[in-house]
SERO-4910 file (N, C-alpha, C, O; in steps of 0.05 Angstrom, whole numbers):
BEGIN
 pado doro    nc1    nc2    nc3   cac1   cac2   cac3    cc1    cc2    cc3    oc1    oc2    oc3
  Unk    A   1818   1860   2108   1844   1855   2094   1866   1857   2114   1867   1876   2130
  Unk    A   1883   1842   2113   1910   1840   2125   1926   1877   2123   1920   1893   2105
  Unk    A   1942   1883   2143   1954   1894   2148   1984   1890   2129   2004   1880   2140
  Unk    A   1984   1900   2099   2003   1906   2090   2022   1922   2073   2021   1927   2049
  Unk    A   2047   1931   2097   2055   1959   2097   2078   1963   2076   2099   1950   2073
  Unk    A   2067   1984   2063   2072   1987   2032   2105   1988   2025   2113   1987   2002
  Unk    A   2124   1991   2053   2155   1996   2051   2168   1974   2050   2192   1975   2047
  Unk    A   2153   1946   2052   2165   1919   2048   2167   1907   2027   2156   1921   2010
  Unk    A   2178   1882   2014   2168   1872   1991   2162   1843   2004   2176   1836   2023
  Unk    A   2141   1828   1994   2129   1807   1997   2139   1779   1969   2146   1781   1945
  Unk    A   2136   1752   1995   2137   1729   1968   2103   1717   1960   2086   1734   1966
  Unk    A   2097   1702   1954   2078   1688   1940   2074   1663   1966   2051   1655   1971
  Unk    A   2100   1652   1981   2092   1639   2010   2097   1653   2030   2109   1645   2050
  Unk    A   2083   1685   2027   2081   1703   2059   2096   1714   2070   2090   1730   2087
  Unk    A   2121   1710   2064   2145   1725   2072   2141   1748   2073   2123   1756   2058
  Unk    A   2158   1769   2091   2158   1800   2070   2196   1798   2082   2208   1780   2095
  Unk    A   2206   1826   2068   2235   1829   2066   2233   1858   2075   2220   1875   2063
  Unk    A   2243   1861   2088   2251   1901   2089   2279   1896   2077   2290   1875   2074
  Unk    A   2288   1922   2071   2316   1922   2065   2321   1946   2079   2311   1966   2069
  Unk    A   2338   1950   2107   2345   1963   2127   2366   1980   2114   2378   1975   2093
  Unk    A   2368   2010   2134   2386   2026   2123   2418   2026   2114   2434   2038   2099
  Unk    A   2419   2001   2137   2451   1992   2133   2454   1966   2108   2475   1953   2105
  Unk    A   2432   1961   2095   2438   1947   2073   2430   1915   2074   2430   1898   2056
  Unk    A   2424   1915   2100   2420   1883   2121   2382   1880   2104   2369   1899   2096
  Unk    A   2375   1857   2102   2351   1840   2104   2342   1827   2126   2350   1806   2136
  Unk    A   2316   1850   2133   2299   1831   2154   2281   1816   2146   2272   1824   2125
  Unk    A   2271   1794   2154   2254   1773   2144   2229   1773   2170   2225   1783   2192
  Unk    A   2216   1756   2153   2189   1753   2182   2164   1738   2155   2169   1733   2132
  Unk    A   2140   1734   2170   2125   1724   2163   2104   1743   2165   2099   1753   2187
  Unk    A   2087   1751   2138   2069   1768   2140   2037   1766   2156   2024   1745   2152
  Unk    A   2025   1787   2173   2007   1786   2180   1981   1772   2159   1958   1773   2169
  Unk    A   1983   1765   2141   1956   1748   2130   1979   1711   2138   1970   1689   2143
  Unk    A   1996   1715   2137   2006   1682   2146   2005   1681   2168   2000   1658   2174
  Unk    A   2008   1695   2190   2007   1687   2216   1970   1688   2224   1958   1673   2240
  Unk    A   1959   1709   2210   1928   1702   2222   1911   1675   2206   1892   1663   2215
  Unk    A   1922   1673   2186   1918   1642   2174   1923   1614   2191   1910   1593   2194
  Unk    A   1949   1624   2203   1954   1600   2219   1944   1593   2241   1938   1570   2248
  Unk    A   1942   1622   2259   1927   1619   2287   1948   1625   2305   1968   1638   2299
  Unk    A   1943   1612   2332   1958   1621   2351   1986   1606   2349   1989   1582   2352
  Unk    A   2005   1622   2344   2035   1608   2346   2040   1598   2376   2031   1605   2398
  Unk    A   2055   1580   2368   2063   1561   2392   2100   1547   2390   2112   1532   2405
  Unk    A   2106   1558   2369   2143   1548   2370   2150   1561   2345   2133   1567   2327
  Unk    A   2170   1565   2344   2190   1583   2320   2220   1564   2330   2228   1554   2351
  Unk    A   2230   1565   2297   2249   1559   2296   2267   1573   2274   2261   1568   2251
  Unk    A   2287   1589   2280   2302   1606   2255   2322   1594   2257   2331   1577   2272
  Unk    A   2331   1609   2233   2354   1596   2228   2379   1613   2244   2382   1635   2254
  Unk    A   2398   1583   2238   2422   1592   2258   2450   1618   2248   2467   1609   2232
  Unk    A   2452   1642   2256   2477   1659   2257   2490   1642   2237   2491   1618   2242
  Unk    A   2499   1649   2220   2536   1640   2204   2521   1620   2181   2535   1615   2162
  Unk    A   2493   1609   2181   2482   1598   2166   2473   1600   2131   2457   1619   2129
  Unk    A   2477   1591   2112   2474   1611   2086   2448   1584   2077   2444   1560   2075
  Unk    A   2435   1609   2075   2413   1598   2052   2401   1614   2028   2405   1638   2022
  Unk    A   2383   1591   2014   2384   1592   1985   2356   1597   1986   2340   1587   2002
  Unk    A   2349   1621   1959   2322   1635   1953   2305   1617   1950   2310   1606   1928
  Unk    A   2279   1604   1965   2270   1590   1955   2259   1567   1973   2237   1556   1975
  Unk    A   2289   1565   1988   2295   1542   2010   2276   1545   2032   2268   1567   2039
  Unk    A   2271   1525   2043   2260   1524   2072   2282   1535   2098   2306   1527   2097
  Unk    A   2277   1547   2115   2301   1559   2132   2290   1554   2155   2300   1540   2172
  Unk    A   2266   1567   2158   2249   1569   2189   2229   1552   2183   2222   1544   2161
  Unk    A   2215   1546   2215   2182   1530   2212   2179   1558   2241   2193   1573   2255
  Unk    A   2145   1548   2235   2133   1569   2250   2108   1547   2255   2096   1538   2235
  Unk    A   2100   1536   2284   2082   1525   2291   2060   1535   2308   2061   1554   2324
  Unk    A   2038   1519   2304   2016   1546   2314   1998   1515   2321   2004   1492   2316
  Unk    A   1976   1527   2334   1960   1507   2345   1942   1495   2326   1925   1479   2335
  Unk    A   1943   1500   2299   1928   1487   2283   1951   1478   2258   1943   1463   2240
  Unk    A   1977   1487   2258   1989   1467   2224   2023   1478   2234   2033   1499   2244
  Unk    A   2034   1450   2224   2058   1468   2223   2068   1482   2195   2060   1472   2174
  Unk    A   2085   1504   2196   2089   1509   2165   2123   1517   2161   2137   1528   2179
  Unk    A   2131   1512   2137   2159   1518   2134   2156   1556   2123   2137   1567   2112
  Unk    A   2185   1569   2132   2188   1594   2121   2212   1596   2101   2236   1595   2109
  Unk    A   2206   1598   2081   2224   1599   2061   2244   1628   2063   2237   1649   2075
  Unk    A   2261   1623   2053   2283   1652   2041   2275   1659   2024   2270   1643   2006
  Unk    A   2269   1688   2021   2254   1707   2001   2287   1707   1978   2288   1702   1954
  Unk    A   2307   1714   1995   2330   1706   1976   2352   1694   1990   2351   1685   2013
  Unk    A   2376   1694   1971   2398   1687   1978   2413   1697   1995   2415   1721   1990
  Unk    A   2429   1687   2021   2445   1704   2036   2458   1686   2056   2464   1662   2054
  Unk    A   2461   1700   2075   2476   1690   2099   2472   1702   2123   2479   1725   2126
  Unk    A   2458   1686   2145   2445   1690   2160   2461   1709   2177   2483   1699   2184
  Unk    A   2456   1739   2188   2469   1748   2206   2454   1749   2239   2466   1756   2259
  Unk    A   2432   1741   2237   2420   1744   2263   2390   1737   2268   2371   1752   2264
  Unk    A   2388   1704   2279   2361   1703   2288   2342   1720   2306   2354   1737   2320
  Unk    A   2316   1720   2310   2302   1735   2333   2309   1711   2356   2310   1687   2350
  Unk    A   2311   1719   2377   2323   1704   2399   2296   1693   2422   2291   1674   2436
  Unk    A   2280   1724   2412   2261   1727   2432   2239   1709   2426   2224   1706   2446
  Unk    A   2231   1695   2403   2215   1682   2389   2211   1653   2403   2189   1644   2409
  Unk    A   2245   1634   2409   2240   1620   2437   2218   1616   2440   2199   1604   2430
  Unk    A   2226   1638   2472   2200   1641   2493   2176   1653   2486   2157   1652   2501
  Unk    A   2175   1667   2459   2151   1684   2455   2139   1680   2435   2124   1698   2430
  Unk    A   2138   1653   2413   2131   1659   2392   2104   1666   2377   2098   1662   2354
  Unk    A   2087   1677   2402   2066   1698   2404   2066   1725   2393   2048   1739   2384
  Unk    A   2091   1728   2395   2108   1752   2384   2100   1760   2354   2096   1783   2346
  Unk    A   2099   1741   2342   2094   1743   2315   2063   1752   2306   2056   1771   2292
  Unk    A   2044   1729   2321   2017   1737   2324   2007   1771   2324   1995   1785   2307
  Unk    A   2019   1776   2354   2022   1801   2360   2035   1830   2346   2022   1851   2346
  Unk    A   2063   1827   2334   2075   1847   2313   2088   1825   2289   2108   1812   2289
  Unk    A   2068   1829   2272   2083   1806   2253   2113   1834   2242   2137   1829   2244
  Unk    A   2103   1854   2234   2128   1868   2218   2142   1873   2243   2164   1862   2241
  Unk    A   2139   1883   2263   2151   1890   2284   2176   1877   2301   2200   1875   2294
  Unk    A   2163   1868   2326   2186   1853   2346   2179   1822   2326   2191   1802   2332
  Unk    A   2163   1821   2310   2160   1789   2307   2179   1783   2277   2177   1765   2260
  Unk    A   2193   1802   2278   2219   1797   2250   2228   1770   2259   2229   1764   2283
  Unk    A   2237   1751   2237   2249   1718   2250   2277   1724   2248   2293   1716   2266
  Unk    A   2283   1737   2226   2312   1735   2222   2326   1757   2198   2312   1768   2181
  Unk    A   2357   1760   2203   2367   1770   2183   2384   1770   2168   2404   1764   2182
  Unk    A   2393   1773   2138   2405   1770   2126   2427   1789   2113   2425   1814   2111
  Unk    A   2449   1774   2105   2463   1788   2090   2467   1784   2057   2484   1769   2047
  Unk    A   2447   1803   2039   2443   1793   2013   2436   1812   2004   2439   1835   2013
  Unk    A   2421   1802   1974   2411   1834   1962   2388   1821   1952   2386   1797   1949
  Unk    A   2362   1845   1943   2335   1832   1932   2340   1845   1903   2324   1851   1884
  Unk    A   2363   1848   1905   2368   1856   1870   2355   1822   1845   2361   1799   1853
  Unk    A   2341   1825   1823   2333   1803   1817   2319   1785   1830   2317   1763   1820
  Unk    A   2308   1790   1851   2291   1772   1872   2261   1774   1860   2252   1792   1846
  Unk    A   2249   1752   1868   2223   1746   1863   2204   1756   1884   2195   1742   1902
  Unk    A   2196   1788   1881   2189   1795   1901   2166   1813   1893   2165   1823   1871
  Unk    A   2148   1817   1912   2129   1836   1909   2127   1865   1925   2137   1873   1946
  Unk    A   2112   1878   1907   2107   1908   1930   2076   1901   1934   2061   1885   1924
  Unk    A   2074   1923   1955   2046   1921   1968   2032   1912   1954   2024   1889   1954
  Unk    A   2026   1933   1935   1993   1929   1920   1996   1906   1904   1973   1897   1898
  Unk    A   2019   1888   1891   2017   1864   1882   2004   1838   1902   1988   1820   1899
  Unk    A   2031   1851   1931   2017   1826   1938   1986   1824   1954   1975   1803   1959
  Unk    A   1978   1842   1958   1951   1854   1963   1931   1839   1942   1912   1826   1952
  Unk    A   1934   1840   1919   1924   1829   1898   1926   1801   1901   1909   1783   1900
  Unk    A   1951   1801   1902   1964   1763   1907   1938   1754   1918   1920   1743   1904
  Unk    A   1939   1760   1950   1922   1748   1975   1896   1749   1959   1886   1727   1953
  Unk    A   1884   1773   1951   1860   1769   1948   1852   1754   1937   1835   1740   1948
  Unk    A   1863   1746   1905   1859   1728   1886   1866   1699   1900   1851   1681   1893
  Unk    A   1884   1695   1916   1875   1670   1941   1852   1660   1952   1848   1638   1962
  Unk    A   1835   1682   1951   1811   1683   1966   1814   1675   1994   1794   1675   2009
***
């Protein structure tokens, strides 16, 4: 089973969301989406000053076997892509919760369509 750590909330397309102490949303793509995909090979986040919509496509994340879009878990306004993703987007492979965060927001998961661990734990499984 995937590696997933119970302080995040998760979407239904892999996302997870932390909600940081200062109130900020980190985003990223969860370790069962990045070992699904395989070896990453390009990231693309979204740009600083950018606002997107819950739901929307924002990022792609390409890997040597598919490309895939990363949706917004919610609504906000982008305050800060991962930079390092560029040159590394191995990064993600490597620490999906970690250095492999894509991006962050300024929003709230108040009313969001979101999961805790053991749902989406369940989610995946029932994926088979």
């Amino acid at each position: 089973m995937s590696n997933i750590p119970a302080e995040l909330r998760y979407t239904k397309s892999h996302e997870w969301v932390r909600v940081d102490d200062d109130g900020t949303l980190t985003i990223g793509i969860t370790d069962h989406a990045q070992d699904a995909l395989g070896d990453l090979v390009y990231v693309e986040v979204p740009e600083e000053g950018a606002s997107v919509e819950a739901g929307e496509a924002c990022a792609v994340v390409e890997s040597v076997k598919a490309a895939s879009d990363v949706y917004a878990p919610v609504s906000g306004k982008v305050i800060e892509g991962n930079p390092a993703l560029a040159d590394a987007p191995e990064t993600i492979n490597d620490d999906a919760y970690g250095a492999g965060w894509m991006f962050k927001l300024r929003g709230s998961v108040d009313g969001a369509e979101l999961m805790d661990a053991a749902a989406y734990e369940a989610f995946v499984a029932a994926e088979g």
